[in-house]
FIVO-142082 format. One record per residue (C-alpha): residue number from 0; x, y, z. Coordinates in Angstrom, 3 decimals, padded with zeros to 6 digits, always signed. Layout:
N
{NUM; {X; Y; Z}}
...
// end
This chain:
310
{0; {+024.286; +017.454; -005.716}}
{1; {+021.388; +015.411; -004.979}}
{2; {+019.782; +013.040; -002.320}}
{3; {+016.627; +010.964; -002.896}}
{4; {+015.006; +009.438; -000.292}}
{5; {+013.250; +005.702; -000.115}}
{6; {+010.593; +005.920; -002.769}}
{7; {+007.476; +004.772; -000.612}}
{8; {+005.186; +004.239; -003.764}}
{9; {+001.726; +004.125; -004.513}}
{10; {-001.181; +002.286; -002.216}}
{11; {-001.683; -001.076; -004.525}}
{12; {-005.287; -000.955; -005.132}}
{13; {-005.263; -003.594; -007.622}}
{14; {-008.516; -005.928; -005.946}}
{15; {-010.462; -002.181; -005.639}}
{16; {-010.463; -001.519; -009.260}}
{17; {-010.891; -005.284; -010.450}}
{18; {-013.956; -005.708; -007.955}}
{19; {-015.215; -002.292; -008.613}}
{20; {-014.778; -002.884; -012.284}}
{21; {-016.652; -006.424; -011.930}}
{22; {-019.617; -005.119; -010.215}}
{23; {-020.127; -002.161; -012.166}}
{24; {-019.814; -003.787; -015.495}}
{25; {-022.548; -006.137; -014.546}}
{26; {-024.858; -003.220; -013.421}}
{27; {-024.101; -002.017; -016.971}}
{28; {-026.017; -004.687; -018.656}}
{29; {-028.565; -005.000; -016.702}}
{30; {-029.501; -000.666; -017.181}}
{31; {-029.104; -001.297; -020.746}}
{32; {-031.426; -004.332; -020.808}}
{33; {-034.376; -002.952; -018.689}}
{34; {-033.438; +001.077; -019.657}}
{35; {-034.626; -000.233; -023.342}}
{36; {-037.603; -002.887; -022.495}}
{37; {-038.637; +000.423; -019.788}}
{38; {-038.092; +002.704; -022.757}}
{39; {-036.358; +004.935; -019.357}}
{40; {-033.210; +007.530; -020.946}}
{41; {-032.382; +008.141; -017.282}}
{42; {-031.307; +004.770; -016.749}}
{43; {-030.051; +004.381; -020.338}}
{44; {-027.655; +007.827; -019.634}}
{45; {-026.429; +006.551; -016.415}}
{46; {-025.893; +003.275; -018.251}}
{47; {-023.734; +005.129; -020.254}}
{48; {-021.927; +007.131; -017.250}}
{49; {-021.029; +004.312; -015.743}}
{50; {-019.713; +002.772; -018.987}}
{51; {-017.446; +006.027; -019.030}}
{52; {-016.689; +005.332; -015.473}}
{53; {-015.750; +001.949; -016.586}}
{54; {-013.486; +002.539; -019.317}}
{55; {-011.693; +005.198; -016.248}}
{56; {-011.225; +002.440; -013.814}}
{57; {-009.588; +000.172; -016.545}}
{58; {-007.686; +003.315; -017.310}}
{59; {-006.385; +004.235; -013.822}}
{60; {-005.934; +000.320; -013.313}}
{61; {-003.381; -000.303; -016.347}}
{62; {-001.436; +003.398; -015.326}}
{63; {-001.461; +002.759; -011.456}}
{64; {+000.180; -001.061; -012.786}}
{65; {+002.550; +000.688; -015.407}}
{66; {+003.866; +003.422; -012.629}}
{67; {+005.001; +000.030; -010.578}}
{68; {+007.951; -000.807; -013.304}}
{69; {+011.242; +000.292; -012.936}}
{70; {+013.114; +003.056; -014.658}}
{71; {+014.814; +002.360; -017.953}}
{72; {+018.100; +004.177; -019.827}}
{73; {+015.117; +005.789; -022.272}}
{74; {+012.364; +006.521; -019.419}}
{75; {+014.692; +006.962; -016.411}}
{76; {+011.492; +008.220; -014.161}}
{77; {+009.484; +004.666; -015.572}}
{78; {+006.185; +004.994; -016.337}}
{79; {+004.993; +007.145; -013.302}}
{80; {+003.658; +010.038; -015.122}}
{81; {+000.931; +007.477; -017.011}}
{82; {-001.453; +008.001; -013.402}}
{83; {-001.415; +011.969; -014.345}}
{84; {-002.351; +010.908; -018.185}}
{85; {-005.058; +008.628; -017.196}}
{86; {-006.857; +011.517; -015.203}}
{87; {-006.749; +013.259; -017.558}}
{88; {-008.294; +011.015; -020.341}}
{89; {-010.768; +009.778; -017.532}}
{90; {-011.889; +013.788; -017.140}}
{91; {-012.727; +014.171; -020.481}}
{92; {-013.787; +010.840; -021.234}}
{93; {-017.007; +011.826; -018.706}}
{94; {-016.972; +015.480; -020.056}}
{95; {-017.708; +014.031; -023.174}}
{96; {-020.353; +011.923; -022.096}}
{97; {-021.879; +014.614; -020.130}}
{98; {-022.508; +016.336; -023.712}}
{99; {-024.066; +013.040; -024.848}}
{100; {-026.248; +013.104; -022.149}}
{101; {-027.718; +016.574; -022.309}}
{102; {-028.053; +016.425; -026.463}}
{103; {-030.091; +012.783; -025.632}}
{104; {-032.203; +014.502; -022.711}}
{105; {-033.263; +017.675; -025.260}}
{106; {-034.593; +015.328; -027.745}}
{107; {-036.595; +013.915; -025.165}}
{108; {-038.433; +016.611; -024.424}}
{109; {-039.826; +017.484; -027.929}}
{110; {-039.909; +013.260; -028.387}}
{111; {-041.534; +012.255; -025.063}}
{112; {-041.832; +008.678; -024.326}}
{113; {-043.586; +006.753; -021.769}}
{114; {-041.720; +004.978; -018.763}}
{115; {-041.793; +002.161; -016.502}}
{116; {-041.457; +003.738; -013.194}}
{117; {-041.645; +000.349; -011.498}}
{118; {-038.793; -000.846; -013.271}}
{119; {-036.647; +002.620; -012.812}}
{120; {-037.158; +002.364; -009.301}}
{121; {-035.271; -000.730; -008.523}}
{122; {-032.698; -000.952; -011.062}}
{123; {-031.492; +002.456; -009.750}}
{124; {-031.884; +001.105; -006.155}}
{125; {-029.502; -001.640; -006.642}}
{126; {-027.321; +000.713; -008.560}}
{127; {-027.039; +002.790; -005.161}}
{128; {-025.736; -000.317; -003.527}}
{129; {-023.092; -001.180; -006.430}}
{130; {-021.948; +002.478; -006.758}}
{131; {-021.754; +003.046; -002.900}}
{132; {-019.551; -000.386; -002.422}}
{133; {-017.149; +000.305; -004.939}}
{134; {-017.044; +003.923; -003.533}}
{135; {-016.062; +002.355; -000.547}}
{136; {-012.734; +000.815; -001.884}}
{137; {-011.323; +003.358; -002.690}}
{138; {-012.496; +005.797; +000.373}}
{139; {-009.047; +005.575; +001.754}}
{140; {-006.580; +006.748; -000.796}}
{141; {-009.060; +009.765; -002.055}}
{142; {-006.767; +012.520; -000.702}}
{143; {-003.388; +011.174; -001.500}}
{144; {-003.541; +009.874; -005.448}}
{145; {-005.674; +011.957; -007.860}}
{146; {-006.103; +008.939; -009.723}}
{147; {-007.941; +006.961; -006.548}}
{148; {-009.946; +010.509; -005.725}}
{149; {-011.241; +009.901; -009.407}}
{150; {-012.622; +006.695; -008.905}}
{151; {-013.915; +007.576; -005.635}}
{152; {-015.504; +010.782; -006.492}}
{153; {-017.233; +009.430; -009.674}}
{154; {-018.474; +006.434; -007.864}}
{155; {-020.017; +008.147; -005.079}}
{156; {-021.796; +010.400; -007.623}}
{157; {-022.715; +007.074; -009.205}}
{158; {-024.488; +006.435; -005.909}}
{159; {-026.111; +009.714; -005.629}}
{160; {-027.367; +010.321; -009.138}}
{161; {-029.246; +006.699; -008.836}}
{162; {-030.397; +007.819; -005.912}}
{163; {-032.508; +010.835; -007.986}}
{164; {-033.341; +008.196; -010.691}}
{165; {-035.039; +006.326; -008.220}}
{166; {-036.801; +009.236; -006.545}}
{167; {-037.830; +010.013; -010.750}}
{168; {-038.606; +006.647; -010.846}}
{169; {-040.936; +006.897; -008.034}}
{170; {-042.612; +010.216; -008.904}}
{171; {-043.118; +009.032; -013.037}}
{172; {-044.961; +006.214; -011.554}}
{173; {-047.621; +007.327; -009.310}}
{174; {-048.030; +011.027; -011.696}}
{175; {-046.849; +009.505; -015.318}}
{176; {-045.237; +012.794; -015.268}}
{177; {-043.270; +011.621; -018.026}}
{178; {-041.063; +015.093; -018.322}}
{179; {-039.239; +014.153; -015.540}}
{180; {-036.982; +011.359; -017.082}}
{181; {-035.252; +013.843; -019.303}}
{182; {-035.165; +016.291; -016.499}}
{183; {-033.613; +013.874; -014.218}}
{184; {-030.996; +012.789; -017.153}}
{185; {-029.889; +016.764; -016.815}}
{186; {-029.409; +016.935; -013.607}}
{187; {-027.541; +014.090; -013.729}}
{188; {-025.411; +015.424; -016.369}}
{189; {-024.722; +018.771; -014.319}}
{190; {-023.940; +016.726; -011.017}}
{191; {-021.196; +015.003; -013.202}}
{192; {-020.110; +017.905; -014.345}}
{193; {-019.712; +019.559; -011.432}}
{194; {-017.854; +016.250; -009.856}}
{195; {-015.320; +015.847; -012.675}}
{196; {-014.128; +019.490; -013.314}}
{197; {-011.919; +019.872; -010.111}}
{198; {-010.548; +016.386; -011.517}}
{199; {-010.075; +017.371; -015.051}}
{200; {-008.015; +021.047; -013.592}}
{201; {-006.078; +018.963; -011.255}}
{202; {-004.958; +016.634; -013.889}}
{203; {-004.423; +019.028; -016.666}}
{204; {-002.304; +021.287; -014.384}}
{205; {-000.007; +018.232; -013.403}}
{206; {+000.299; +017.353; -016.636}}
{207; {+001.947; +020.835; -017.227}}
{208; {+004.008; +020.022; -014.308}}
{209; {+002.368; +022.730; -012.113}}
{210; {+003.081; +022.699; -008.669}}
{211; {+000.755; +020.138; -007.184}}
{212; {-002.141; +021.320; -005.632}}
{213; {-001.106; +020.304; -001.554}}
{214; {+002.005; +021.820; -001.843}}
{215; {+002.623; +025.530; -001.501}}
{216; {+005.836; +026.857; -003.608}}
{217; {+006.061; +030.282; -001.066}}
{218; {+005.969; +027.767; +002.053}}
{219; {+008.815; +025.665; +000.789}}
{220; {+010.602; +028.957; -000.267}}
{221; {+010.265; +029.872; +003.227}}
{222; {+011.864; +026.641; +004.562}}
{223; {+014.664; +026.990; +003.077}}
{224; {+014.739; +030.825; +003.768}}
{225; {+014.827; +029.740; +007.517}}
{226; {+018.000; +027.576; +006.817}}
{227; {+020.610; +029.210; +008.429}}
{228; {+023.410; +027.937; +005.938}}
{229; {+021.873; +029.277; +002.974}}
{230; {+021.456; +033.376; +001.995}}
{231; {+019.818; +033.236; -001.455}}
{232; {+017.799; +030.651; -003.285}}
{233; {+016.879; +030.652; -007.103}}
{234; {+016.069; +027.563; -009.732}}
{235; {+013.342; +026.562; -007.345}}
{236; {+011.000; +024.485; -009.670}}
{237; {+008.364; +022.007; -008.165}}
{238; {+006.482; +019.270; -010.137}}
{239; {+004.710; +016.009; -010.200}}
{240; {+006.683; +013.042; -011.432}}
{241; {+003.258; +010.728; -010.732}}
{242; {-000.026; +011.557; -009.005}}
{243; {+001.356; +010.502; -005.603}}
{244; {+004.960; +011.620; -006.158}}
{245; {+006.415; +015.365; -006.118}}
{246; {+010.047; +016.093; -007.197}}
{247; {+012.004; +019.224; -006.181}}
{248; {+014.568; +020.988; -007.999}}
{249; {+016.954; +023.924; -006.084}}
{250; {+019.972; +026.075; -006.026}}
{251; {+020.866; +027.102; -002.983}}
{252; {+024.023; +029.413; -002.237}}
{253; {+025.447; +029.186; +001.190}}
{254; {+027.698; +031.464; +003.367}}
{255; {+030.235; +028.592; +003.621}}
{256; {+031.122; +027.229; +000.042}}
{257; {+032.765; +023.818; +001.628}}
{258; {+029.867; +020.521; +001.165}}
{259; {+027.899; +019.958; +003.823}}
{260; {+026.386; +016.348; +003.684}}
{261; {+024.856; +016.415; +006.869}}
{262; {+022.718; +019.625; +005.818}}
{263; {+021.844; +017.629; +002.430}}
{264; {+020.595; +015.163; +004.750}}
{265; {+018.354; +017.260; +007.126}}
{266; {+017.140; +019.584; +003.870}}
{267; {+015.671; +015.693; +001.955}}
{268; {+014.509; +014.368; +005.410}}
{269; {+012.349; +017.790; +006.296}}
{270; {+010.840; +017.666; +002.553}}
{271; {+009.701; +014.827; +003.267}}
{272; {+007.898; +014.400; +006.343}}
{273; {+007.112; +018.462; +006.241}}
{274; {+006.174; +018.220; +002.024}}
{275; {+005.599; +014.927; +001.072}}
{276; {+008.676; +016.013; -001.539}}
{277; {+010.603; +012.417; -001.996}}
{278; {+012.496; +013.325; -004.887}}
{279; {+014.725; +016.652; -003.959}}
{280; {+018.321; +017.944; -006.071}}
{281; {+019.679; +020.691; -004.360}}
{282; {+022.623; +022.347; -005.551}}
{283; {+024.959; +024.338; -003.678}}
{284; {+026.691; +027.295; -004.865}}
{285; {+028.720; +030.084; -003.649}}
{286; {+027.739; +033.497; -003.918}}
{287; {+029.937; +034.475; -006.702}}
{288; {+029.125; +031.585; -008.544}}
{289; {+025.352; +032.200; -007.954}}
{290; {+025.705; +035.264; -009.405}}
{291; {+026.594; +034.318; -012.514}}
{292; {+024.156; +031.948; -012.819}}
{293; {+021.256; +034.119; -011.989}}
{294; {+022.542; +036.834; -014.920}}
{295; {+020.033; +035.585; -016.909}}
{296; {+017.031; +034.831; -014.846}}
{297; {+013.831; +036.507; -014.264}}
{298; {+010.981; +035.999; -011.754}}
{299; {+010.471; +035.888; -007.710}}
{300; {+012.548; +032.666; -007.261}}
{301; {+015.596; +034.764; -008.144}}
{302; {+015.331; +037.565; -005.068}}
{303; {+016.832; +036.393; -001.935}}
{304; {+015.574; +034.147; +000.613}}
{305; {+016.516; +036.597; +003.354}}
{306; {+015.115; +039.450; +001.525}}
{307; {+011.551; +037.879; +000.695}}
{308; {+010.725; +037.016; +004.643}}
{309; {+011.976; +040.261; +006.198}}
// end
């Protein structure tokens, strides 16, 4: 028996991503174009970044649009589970460009070439402003939808990596120091790096339907534990259906075999205001039918509730 509460949805960020796409297309064309007359690989490899970052927006644009449509008699959970897929590409879409970055910057050390510091310095400036307002639009929604934490996280590196281009920019131009390009590019590579490998866990777990990472199994084991109506739990399986929405599956056995709706009711409504679980099925059983089912069972979720918290 199961009861699923109103499905409150994703945050539509739909004018974020089109403005943020926009903007940082623009600043795309304009690195290339002075990156190559400035013969500058730090603003050429965060011309590329951002291209990657691009390419991720578009990505988490189209899945965030698909998750909107409604379930079908083939995909009877819609397309929600396309967010989880497009963090994922959009993780190793930059991981890949990270590589591209670090084989460019090595052959720039044994090929150096000079730089136009002059020109570094300002293109990077304005693409701390860009980076840091389309950071901004998706500030809000960073801790709720691992697709909108993407976008913000990757932005607001945007910002800061352009931020040590500049400062190169600077230094190349009153030294000539012309090491420190490449040697900026690096860095740059290891601060994306380090930015898009919680992202590219987080999304690869959920794709394995893990339990999502702000919800603890043992606490929701122990909620129902507390329930006193119910003496054993087992089947308890937790798992993402979208990057904002967790589904719940249980069997609980109770003392008093009759249906309860109004315990259904109070089990859904505390997942989701104490869980952020919207899409609960709880079956009851009675305890000689819940041994039965259990014959062939192994693991923790199979002791009982009572037993686990005393």
């Amino acid at each position: 028996m199961g009861h699923e509460p109103h499905d409150h949805g994703p945050t539509d960020y739909g004018k974020a991503f089109l403005i943020g796409i926009i903007l940082n297309g623009g600043f795309i064309i304009l690195e290339v174009i002075f990156g190559y007359f400035a013969d500058s690989l730090a603003l050429l490899a965060d011309a590329g970044h951002n291209l990657a970052d691009v390419l991720g927006l578009v990505l988490a644009w189209v899945a965030s649009e698909l998750a909107k449509r409604n379930a079908s008699a083939r995909r009877t959970y819609g397309w929600k589970r396309s967010t989880i897929l497009a963090a994922l590409f959009n993780a190793l879409l930059l991981l890949i460009g990270v590589g591209a970055i670090f084989w460019e910057a090595i052959k720039r050390f044994y090929e150096p070439a000079s730089v136009s510091g002059g020109t570094v310095i300002w293109v990077a400036g304005l693409g701390i402003v860009i980076n840091g307002i389309t950071a901004l639009l998706f500030m809000s929604g960073r801790k709720s939808d691992l697709n909108i934490r993407g976008a913000f996280l990757h932005m607001a590196a945007d910002a800061g990596v352009s931020a040590g281009v500049m400062i190169a920019g600077a230094v190349i131009w009153y030294t000539g120091w012309g090491w420190l390009d490449p040697s900026v590019s690096i860095a740059v590579g290891i601060l994306i790096l380090l930015s898009t490998w919680s992202l590219f866990l987080d999304s690869f777990n959920l794709s394995l339907d893990a339990v999502p990472g702000d919800v603890d199994i043992e606490t929701v084991r122990k909620y129902f534990s507390s329930l006193p109506e119910v003496t054993e739990i087992h089947h308890l399986h937790i798992w993402p259906l979208s990057t904002t929405e967790v589904a719940l599956t249980a069997h609980l056995v109770k003392k008093d075999p009759g249906l309860d709706d109004d315990l259904l009711s109070r089990i859904s409504d505390d997942l989701h205001h104490k869980f952020a679980i919207d899409h609960p099925t709880i079956q009851f059983e009675a305890a000689e039918a819940a041994c039965n089912d259990k014959a062939g069972e192994n693991g923790p979720e199979n002791r009982s509730t009572k037993e686990q918290t005393e």
